[in-house]
C-alpha positions, 0 to 999 in steps of 0.5 A: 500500500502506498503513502497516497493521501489522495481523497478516499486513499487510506494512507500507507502509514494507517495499517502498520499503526493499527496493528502495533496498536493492537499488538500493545492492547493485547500485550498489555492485558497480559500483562495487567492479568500477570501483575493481578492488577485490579484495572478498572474498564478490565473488559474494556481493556480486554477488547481492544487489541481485537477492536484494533485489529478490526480497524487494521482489517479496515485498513487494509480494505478487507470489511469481512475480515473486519466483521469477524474481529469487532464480533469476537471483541464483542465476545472478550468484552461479554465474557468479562461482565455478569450474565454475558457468557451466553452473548460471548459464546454467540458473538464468537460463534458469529465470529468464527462462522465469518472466517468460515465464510472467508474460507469457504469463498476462498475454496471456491475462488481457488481450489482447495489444498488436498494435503489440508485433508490431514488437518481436517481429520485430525481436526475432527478426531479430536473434537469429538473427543473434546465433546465426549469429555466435556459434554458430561459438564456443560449443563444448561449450556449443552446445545450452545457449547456443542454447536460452537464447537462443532462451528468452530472445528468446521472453521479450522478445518477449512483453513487447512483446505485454503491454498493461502498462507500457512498463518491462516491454519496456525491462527485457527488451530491456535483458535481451536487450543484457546477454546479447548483450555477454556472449555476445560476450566469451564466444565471440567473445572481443570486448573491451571490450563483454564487460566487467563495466561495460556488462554491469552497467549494463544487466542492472541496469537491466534487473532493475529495470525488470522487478522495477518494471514486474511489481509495478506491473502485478500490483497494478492486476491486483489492483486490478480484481480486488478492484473486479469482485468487490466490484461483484459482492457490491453487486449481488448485496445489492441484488438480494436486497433486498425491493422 
């Protein structure tokens, strides 16, 4: 992206500070939790290294992308307040069935990566032995739990399918080890896996490779867009031309 500041141009400095924003946001929460600090705004705090990334998708032209990171903001922010887990789980769940539309848009635009098959499948094994071990616990929050998890797993196996880069899979993964630690606080009460610190760590990272791995994918797609159409209009001029 260029420094151009031209009318409705998104200056080239206006990505790379949102992202260092967003990786301070985030780096700072983690450090606030391992200091034990009782910060007031705690959820507030929480959601904005992911509101950050989402200004950075929109920097980055990619409004869906956006759409997916403002959801699972929304999801941090209910997840810390009283009576929000419902909200939090269905804000992530909508968040993870946007990637999943990327995903699936991408497949379709592009083919599919036949060696991703691996990941799928072990994807699947080991969801189904997640909820196996975990549903016994889930109480009232049976249906919503099993039906994130099921959204969530499809999402991750669809990023091994993507022919894009490998941050893509990486993020989703990471996604799926986050979800699992906390699931396992949640419902079978194990500690200390379910702690804000490995759970930060690599939803974090997960996020990031995502917001990373979308953008960069979404400007090639751009790209070779922009290079098929002009090719197009050259051939076409040269046609019209007396011979």
């Amino acid at each position: 992206m260029s420094g151009d500041t031209k009318a409705g141009a998104i200056p080239g400095w206006a990505a790379p500070a949102y992202l260092a924003t967003a990786l301070l946001c985030l780096a700072g929460y983690w450090v606030i939790d391992m200091a034990g600090l009782g910060v007031p705004g705690s959820p507030i705090i929480k959601a904005s290294g992911i509101v950050m990334l989402g200004l950075f998708a929109l920097m980055r032209r990619a409004p869906v992308l956006a759409l997916a990171l403002f959801l699972s903001a929304i999801g941090d922010y209910s997840l810390e307040i009283r009576g929000g887990l419902e909200i939090g789980i269905a804000a992530f769940a909508s968040a993870h069935a946007v990637y999943l539309g990327l995903f699936i848009w991408m497949i379709r635009r592009e083919g599919w990566r036949r060696d991703g098959l691996v990941l799928a499948g072990a994807l699947a094994l080991y969801g189904a032995a997640m909820l196996s071990w975990l549903r016994p616990g889930m109480g009232d929050l049976a249906f919503a739990a099993t039906l994130y998890n099921a959204i969530i797993l499809v999402m991750a196996m669809a990023s091994g399918l993507v022919k894009g880069p490998r941050l893509l899979a990486i993020g989703a993964v990471l996604f799926v080890i986050s979800d699992s630690l906390l699931a396992a606080g949640w419902f079978k009460d194990v500690r200390p896996l379910a702690e804000i610190k490995p759970v930060w760590i690599t939803y974090a990272a997960a996020q990031i490779c995502l917001a990373l791995g979308f953008s960069t994918k979404l400007a090639e797609m751009r790209q070779t867009q922009s290079a098929g159409a002009d090719e197009v209009r050259a051939g076409a001029a040269s046609g019209s031309e007396p011979g």
